[in-house]
C-alpha positions in Angstrom: -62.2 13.6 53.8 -64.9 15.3 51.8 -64.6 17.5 48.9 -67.6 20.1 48.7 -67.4 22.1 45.3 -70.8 24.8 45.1 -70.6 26.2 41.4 -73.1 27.8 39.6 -75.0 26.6 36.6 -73.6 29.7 34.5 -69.5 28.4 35.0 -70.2 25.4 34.2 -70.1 26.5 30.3 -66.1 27.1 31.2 -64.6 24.6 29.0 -62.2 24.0 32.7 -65.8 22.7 34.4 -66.4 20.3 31.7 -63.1 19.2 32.0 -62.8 18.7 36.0 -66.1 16.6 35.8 -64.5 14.0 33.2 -61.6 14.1 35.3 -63.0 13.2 38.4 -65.1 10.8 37.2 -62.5 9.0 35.4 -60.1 9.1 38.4 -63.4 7.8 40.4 -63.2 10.5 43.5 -66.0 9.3 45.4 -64.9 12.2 48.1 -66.0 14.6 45.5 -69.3 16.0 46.3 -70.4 18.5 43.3 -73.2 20.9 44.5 -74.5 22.9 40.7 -76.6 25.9 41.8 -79.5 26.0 39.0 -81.1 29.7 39.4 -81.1 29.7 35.5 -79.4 32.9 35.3 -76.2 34.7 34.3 -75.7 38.4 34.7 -77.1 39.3 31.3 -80.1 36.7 31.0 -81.1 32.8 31.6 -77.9 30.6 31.0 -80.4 28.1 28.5 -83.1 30.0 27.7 -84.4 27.4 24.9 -84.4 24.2 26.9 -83.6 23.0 30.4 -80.1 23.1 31.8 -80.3 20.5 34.6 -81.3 17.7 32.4 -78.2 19.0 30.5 -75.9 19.0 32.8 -77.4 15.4 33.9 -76.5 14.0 31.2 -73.2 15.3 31.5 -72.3 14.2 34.6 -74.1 10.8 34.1 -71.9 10.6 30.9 -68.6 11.5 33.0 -69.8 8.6 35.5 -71.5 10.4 38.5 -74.1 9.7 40.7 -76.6 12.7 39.7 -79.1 13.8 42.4 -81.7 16.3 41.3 -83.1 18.4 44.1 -86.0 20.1 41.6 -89.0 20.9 43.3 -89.8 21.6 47.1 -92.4 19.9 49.4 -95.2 21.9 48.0 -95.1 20.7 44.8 -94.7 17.5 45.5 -98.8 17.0 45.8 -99.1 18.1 42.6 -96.2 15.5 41.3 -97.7 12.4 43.7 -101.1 13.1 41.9 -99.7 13.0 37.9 -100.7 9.5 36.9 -100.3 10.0 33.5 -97.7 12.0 33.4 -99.4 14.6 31.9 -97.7 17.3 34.8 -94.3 15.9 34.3 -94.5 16.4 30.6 -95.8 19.9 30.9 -92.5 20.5 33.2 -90.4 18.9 31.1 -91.2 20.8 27.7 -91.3 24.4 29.8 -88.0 26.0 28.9 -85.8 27.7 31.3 -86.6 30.9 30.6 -90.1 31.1 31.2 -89.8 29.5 34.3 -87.8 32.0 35.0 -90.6 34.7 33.8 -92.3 32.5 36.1 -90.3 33.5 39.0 -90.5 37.0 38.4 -93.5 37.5 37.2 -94.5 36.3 40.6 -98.0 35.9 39.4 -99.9 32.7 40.1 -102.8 33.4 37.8 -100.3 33.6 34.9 -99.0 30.3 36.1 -102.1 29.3 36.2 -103.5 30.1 33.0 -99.9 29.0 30.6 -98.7 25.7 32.7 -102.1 24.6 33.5 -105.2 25.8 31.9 -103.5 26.0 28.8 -102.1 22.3 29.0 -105.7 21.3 29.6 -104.8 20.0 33.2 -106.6 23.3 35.2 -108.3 20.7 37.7 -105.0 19.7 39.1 -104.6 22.9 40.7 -108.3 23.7 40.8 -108.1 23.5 45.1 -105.2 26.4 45.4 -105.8 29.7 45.1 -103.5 31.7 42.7 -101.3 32.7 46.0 -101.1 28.8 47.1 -99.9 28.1 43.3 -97.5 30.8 43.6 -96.0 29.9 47.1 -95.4 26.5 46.0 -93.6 27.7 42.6 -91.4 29.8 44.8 -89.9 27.4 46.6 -88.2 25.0 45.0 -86.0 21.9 45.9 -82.5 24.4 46.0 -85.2 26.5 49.2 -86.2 23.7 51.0 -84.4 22.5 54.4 -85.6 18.5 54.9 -85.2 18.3 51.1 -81.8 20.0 50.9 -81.0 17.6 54.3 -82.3 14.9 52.4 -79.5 15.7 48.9 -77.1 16.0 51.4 -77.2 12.7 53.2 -77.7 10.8 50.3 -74.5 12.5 49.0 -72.6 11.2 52.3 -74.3 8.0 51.9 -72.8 7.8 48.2 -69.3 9.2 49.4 -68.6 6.6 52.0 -69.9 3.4 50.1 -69.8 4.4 46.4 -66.8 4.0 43.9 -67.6 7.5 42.3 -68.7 11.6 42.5 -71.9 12.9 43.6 -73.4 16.1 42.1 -76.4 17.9 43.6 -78.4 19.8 40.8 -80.2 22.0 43.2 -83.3 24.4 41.8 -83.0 27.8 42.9 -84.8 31.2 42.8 -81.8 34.1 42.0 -83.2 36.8 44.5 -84.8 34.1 46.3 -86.7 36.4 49.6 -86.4 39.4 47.9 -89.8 40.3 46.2 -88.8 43.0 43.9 -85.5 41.3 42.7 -86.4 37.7 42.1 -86.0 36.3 38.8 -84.4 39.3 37.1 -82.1 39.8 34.5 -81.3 43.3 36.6 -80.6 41.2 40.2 -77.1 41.9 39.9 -76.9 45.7 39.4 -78.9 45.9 42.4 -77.3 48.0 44.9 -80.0 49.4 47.2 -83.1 48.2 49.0 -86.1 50.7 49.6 -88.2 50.3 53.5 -90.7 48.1 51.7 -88.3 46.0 50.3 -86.6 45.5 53.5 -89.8 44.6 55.2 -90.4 42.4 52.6 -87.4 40.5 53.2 -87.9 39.9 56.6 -91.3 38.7 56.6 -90.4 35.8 54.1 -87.4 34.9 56.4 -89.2 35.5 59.5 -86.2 38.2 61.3 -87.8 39.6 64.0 -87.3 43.5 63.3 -90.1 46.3 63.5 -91.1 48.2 60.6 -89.6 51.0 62.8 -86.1 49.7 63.4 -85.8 48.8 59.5 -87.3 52.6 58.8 -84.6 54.6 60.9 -83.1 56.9 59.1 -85.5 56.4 55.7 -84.8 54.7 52.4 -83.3 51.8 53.8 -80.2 54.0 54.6 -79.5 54.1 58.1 -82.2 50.9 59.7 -81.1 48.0 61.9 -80.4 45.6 59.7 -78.5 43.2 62.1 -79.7 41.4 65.3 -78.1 39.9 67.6 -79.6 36.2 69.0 -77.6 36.6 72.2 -74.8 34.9 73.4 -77.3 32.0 74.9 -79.2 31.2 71.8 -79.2 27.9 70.0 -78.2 29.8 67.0 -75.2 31.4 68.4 -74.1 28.4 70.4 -74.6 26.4 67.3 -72.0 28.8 64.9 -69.4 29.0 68.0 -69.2 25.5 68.4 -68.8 25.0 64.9 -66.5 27.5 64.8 -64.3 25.6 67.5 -64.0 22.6 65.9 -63.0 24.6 63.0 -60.0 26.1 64.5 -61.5 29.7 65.8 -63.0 32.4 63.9 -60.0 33.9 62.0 -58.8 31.9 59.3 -55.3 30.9 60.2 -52.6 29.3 57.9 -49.8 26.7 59.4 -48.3 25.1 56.4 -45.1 23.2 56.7 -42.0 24.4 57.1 -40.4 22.7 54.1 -36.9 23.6 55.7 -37.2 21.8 58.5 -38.1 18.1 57.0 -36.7 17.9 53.7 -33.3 17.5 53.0 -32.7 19.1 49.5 -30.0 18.3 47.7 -26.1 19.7 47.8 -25.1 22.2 45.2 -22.7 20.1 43.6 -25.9 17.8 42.4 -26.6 21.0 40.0 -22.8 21.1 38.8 -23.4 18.0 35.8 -23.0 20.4 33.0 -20.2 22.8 34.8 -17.4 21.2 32.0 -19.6 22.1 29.1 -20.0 19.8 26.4 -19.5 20.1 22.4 -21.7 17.4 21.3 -24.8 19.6 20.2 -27.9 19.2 22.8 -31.0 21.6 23.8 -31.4 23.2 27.2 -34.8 21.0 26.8 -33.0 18.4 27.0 -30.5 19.4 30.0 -33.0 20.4 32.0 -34.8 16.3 30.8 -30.9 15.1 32.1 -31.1 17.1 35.5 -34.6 16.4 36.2 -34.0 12.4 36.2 -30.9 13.2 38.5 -33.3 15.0 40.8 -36.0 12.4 40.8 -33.2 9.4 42.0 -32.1 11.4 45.1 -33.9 9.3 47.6 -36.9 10.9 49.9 -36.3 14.6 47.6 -36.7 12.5 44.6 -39.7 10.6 45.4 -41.4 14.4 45.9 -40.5 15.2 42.5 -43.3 15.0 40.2 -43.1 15.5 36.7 -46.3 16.7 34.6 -47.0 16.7 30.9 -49.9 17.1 28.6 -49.1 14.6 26.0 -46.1 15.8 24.9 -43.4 13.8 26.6 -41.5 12.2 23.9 -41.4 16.1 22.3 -39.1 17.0 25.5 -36.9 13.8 25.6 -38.9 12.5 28.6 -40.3 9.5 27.0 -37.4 7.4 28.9 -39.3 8.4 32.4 -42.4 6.3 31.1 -40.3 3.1 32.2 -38.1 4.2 35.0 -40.3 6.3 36.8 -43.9 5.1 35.5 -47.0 6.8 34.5 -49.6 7.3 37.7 -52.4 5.3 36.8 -54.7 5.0 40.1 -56.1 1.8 38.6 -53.0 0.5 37.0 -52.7 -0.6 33.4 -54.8 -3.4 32.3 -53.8 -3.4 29.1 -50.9 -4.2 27.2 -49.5 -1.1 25.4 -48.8 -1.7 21.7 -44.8 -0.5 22.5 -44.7 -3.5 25.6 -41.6 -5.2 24.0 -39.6 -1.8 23.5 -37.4 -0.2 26.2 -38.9 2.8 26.7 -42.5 1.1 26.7 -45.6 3.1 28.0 -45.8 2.3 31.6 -48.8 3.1 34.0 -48.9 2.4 37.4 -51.1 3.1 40.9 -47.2 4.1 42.3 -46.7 5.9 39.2 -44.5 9.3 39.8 -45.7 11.5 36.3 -48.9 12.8 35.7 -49.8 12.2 32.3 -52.7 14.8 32.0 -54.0 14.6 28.4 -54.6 17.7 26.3 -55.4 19.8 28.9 -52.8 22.7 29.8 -56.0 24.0 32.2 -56.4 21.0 34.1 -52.6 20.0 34.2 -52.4 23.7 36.1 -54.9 22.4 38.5 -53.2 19.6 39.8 -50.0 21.4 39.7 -51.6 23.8 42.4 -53.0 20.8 44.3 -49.0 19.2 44.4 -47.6 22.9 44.8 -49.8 23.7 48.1 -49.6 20.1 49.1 -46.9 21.7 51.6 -49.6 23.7 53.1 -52.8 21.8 52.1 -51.4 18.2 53.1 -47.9 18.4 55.2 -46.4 16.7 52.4 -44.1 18.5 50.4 -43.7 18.1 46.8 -42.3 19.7 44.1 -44.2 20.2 41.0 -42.2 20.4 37.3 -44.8 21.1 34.4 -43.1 21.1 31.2 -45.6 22.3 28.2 -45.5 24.2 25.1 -44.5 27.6 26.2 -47.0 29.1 23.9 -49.9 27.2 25.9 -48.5 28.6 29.4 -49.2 32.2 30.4 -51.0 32.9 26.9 -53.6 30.3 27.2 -53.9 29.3 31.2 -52.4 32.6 32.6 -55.4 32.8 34.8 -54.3 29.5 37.0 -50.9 30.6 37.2 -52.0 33.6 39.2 -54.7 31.6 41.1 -51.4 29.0 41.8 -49.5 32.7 43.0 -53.0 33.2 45.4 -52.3 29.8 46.5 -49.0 30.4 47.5 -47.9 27.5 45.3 -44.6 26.6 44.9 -42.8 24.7 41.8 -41.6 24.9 38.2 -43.2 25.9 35.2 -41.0 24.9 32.1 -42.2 26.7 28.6 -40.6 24.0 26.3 -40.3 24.9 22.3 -39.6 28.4 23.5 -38.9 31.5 21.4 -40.4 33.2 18.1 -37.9 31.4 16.1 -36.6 28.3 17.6 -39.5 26.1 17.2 -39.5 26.2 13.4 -42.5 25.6 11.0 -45.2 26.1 13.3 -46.1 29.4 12.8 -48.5 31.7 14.9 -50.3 28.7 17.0 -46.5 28.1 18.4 -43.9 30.5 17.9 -44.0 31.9 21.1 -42.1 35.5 22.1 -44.0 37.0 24.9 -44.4 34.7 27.5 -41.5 35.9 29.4 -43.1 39.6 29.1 -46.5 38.3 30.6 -44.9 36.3 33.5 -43.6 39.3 35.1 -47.3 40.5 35.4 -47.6 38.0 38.1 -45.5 38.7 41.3 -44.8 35.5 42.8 -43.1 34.3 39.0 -39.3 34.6 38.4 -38.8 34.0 34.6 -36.1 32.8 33.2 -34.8 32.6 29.6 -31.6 30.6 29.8 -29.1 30.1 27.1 -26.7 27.1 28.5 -27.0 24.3 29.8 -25.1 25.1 33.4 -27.2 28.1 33.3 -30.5 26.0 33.7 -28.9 23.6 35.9 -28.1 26.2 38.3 -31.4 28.4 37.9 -33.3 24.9 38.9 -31.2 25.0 42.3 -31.8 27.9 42.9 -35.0 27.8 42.7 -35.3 24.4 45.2 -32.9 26.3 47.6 -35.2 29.2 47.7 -38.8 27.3 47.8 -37.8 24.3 50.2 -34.3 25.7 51.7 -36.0 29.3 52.6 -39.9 28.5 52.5 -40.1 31.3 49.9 -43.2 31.3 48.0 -42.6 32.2 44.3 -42.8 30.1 41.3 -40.1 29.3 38.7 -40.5 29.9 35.1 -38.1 28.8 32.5 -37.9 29.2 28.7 -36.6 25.9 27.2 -35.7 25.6 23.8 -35.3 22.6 21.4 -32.4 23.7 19.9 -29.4 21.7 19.9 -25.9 22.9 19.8 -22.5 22.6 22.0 -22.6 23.5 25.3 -20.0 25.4 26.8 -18.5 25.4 29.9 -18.8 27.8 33.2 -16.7 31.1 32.1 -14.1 31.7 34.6 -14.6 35.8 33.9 -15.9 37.2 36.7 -18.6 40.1 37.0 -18.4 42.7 38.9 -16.7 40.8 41.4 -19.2 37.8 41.5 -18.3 34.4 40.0 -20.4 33.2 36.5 -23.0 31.5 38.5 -23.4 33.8 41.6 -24.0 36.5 38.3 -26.3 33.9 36.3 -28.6 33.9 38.7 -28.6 38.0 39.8 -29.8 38.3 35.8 -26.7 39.2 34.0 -23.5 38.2 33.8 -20.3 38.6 31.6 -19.4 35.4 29.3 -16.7 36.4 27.1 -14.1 39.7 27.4 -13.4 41.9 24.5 -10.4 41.2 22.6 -7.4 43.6 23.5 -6.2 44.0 20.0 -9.3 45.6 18.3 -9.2 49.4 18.2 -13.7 49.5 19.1 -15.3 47.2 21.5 -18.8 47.0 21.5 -21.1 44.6 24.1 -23.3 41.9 23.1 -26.2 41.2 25.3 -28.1 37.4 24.2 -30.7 35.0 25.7 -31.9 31.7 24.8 -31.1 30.4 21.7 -30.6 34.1 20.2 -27.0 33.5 22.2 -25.7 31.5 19.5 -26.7 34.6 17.4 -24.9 37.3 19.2 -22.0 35.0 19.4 -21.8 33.7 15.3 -21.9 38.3 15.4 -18.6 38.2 17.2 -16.3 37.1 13.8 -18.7 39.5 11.0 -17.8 42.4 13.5 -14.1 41.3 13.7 -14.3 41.7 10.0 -14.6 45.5 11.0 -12.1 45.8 13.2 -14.9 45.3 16.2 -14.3 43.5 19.2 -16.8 42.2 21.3 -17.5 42.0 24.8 -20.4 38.9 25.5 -23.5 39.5 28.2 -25.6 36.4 29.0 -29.5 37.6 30.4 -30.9 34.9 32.2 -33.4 37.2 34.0 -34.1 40.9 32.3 -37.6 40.8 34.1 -35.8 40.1 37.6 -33.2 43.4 36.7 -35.8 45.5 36.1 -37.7 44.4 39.5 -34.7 45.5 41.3 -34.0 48.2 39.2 -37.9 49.4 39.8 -37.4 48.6 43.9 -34.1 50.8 43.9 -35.5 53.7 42.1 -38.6 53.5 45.0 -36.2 53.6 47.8 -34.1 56.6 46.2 -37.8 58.4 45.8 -38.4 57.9 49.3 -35.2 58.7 50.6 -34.1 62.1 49.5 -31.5 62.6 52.2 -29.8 59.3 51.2 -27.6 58.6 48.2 -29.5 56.5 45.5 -28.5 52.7 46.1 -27.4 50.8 42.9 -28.7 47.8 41.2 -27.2 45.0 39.2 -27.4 46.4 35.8 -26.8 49.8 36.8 -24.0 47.8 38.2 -23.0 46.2 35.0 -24.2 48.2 32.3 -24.8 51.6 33.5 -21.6 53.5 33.7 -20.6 53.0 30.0 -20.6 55.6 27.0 -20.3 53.0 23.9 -22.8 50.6 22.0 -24.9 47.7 23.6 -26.8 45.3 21.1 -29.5 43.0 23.1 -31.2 40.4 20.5 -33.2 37.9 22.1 -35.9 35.3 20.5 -38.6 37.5 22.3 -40.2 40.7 21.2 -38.7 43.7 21.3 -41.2 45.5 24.7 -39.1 42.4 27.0 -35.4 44.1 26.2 -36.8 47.3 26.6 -37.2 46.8 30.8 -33.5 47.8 31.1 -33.9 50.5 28.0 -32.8 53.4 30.9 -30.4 51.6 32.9 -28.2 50.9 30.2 -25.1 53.4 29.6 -24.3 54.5 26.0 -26.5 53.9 22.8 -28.9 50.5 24.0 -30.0 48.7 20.5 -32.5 46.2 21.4 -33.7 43.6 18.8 -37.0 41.4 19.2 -39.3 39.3 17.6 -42.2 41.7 17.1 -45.3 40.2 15.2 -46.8 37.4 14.5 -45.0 33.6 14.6 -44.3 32.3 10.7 -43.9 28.8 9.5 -40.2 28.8 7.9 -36.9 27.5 8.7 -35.4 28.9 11.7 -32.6 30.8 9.4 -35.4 32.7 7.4 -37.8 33.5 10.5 -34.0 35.2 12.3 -33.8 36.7 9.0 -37.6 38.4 9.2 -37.1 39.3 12.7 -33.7 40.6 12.2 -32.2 39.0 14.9 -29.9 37.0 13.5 -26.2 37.2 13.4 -26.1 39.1 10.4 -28.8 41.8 12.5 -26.9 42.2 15.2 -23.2 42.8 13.5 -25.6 45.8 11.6 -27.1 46.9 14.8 -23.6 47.4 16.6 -22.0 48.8 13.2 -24.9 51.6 12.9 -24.9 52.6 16.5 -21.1 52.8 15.9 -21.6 55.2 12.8 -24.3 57.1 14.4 -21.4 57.9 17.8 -18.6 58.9 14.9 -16.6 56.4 15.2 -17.2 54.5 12.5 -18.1 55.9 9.0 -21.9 55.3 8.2 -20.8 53.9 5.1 -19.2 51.1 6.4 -23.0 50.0 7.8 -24.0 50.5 4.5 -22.0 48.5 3.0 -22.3 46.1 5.6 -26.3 46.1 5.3 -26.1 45.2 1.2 -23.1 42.5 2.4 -25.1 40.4 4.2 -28.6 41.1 2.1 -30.6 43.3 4.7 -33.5 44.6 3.0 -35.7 47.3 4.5 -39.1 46.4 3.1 -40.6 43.5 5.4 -44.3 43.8 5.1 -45.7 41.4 7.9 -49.8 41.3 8.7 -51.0 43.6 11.4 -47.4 45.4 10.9 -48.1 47.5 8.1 -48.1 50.4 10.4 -44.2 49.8 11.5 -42.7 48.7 8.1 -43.9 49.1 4.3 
């Protein structure tokens, strides 16, 4: 197979470029063929005005081991090359910068180039045979214009494909406007919309179309001409793009991919049962999901499609044991012996290798999770990609290739590890991440998660297999991990509105814990993530009060307010129907007492369901920016602690009657509340 990549010399300052070239050079694709299109420009002006950007990017690719072809010059020029014995030419080429070859261009003036390139560089008799227009014809049509020299790239490229060990980039020179008089060379080419007659004619005299002034002129201005022709059906240029075409698969772009349903057996549900009993020796949903995944990946022909990603943080999410069992894929292998050889967990590579170790690069670990999440499609092959990464470095940093992954109709896991304002302590703003879950829903084909238990993870992954490789859906699973650790509980046998705790986990929402009978007020507790250890450490400081509490787990509040949003379309659409209901209408809706959400993200997430909830909603978030402190102090700032929440419910209380507001008082100087909390940027919200 072949690989052709055209980019343009501009996107190649995209820090993702540099990092694919390295890549592929390192990984030694010699399928790769890299064609850089050189016109020198970018919208706003030359992309290296000062100095030359193909010997630049030469170097580059050299550096990143390529083999480089330049395709500078055209046939033209050549002569004056072939007749340059000492160099003198080639000097005066290679000191020109960019951007006055690019004044060159448009400029389009061969006694300027005459007089600055040549005259002034003392070397006026090589070009003392051409007239100005001969000079100028041969400027214009560089190596990137010229067919037996563009032929000639090519073939070499195919020539280094099949017998090299590495890439092959073309830097081809171009003209930007290249046939179009007026435009050529200008830092306005882009914003050019319209072509007057003259222009038009101009354009097909330098490409040769055969069109009368009077068919371009119809209707004046360029507005209303013939500006296609037709070859006919019999022509060797017609016959040329149908055959092509056939062997292509037909003129419309069609997509077969494979129906993952059909040849994969994914596992039974039971597999996704391991943490069903709970457990009260302290552990993260990090790792739980770490636990499940190595289940997954020892389940025969599913297992071997598994493919686990990091960027150099595996031994951060418990993974480090996969090094041994499961190996590091090293398309070389490991010549070397790794300084940890005589410890269990010892860094392993291997050509067989089933985790992609992709270095400090959540950009290009993103690519190649789109290349194994369309491998259904792209290859036949089916696998499933599970990229675990500092949640802060997902949608925030790389957001951009998770909707190009959604474009792709790529299927797999995204796992936002250290997850939450709060939970990853110390780290302040770089890390501390409380918004991710708020971007993801930006993106249609993500469903994001923001588990609190372990069974709650075990059964989102399942669900998430099931509906990607059971029902060929194409969506993409994202899922807030945190490094927390404490006991896990087991399934809840209360049942919510009707549905069992898991057939409720994954719908969103479901009930953990009743209210206590004997308490006179009842008030419901809404947690996610971590922050559920929160709401529940609330449940004994309200007892205090003579508060029960009534305990909601949100796996999914952006997947609530998706349906919520599709209901309320259907009802606006369908004024002689009744409205349907929803699942936190469902759960939440018909109710006329106080709800407390507190989560570890900020405050806009909770407020999706802010009109779907009955009674007074308070909804507590991690607004502002990350701190470096202990997890107790940052719960503290944010107010989302257990000592928040028990204040929030006690207020709301007051504020319906039913509880003297003096008791919140007295509740807010108990547990040290203060109302001053003057944060940077935040001045505006609190003193």
């Amino acid at each position: 197979s072949r690989v052709w990549a055209f980019v343009g010399d501009g996107e190649m300052d995209e820090p993702e470029s540099i990092y694919a070239i390295a890549r592929a050079g390192y990984e030694r694709l010699n399928n790769l063929i890299m064609i850089v299109n050189c016109n020198y420009q970018r919208l706003d002006g030359p992309v290296r005005g000062n100095s030359k950007v193909i010997q630049e990017f030469e170097g580059v690719f050299r550096g990143a081991g390529y083999d480089v072809i330049k395709l500078i010059w055209g046939s033209q020029w050549n002569e004056l090359v072939d007749n340059d014995p000492d160099g003198a030419f080639i000097e005066i080429l290679e000191r020109t910068p960019d951007g006055d070859c690019q004044r060159y261009a448009a400029k389009q003036d061969g006694a300027l180039l005459r007089k600055e390139m040549f005259e002034d560089n003392g070397i006026a008799d090589r070009v003392a045979h051409w007239s100005d227009e001969e000079l100028l014809s041969a400027y214009m049509h560089p190596g990137g214009h010229d067919h037996k020299k563009i032929y000639a790239a090519m073939m070499q490229a195919e020539r280094n494909a099949e017998s090299g060990g590495r890439p092959t980039v073309i830097l081809a020179k171009t003209l930007k406007g290249y046939s179009l008089a007026t435009f050529t060379g200008r830092n306005t080419v882009h914003q050019q919309k319209t072509m007057k007659d003259e222009e038009m004619m101009s354009f097909r005299n330098v490409l040769d179309i055969p069109l009368s002034d009077e068919q371009i002129k119809m209707g004046g201005a360029g507005l209303g001409g013939e500006f296609f022709r037709n070859p006919g059906l019999e022509s060797p240029e017609v016959k040329y793009i149908c055959e092509r075409r056939e062997q292509l698969g037909g003129f419309y772009p069609t997509r077969t991919p494979a129906q993952v349903s059909s040849i994969i057996e994914i596992p039974a549900w039971d597999t996704y049962e391991l943490f069903d009993k709970g457990n009260p020796k302290p552990m993260s949903t990090t790792m739980a999901f770490a636990n499940l995944l190595r289940k997954l990946m020892k389940l025969g022909d599913f297992g071997k499609r598994c493919c686990p990603m990091v960027t150099d943080e595996a031994r951060t999410f418990g993974l480090n044991a996969f090094f041994h069992e499961f190996k590091i894929h090293a398309p070389f292998g490991q010549h070397y012996t790794p300084v940890d050889h005589d410890s269990l967990m010892k860094y392993s590579e291997a050509p067989d290798g089933q985790m992609l170790q992709e270095g400090i690069s959540e950009a290009g670990a993103l690519c190649t999770w789109i290349a194994c999440g369309t491998s259904y499609a792209s290859q036949g092959c089916p696998m499933l990609p599970f990229f675990i990464y500092y949640s802060m470095f997902g949608f925030q940093r790389v957001g951009d290739f998770i909707w190009q992954a959604a474009d792709a109709r790529a299927r797999g896991f995204l796992l936002g590890a250290t997850a939450g304002r709060t939970t990853l302590n110390g780290e302040g703003l770089q890390h501390q991440d409380g918004h991710s879950n708020l971007i993801a829903i930006s993106n249609p084909a993500v469903i994001a998660w923001d588990p609190a238990f372990a069974y709650e993870v075990s059964y989102i992954i399942g669900d998430g297999i099931q509906k990607m490789w059971g029902e060929d859906k194409d969506l993409i699973y994202y899922i807030s991990l945190y490094n927390e650790n404490h006991p896990m509980p087991p399934v809840p046998e209360v049942t919510t509105c009707g549905l069992s705790a898991k057939d409720a986990c994954l719908k969103g929402l479901y009930k953990f814990q009743e209210a206590p009978a004997d308490k006179a007020l009842t008030v419901r507790l809404i947690g996610s993530g971590s922050i559920m250890q929160q709401v529940l450490g609330a449940v004994d400081l309200l007892a205090e009060y003579g508060v029960g509490c009534e305990i909601w787990s949100a796996t999914n509040i952006g997947e609530l307010h998706r349906e919520a949003y599709k209901a309320e379309r259907y009802a606006r659409l369908h004024p002689l129907e009744p409205p349907p209901s929803f699942w936190v209408k469902d759960c939440l809706g018909d109710y006329d007492g106080v709800t407390v959400l507190s989560t570890d993200n900020i405050s806009q997430y909770g407020q999706l369901l802010d009109k779907y909830v009955g009674g007074d909603f308070v909804i507590l978030g991690t607004d502002g920016f990350g701190r470096s402190d202990t997890r107790e102090q940052l719960r503290r700032f944010f107010e989302i602690d257990k000592e928040n929440v028990a204040v929030a419910a006690l207020t709301a209380l007051a504020r319906q009657g039913k509880v003297s507001p003096q008791v919140a008082a007295e509740a807010i100087e108990k547990f040290g509340i203060k109302y001053d909390r003057p944060d940077i940027c935040m001045d505006g919200h609190w003193p």
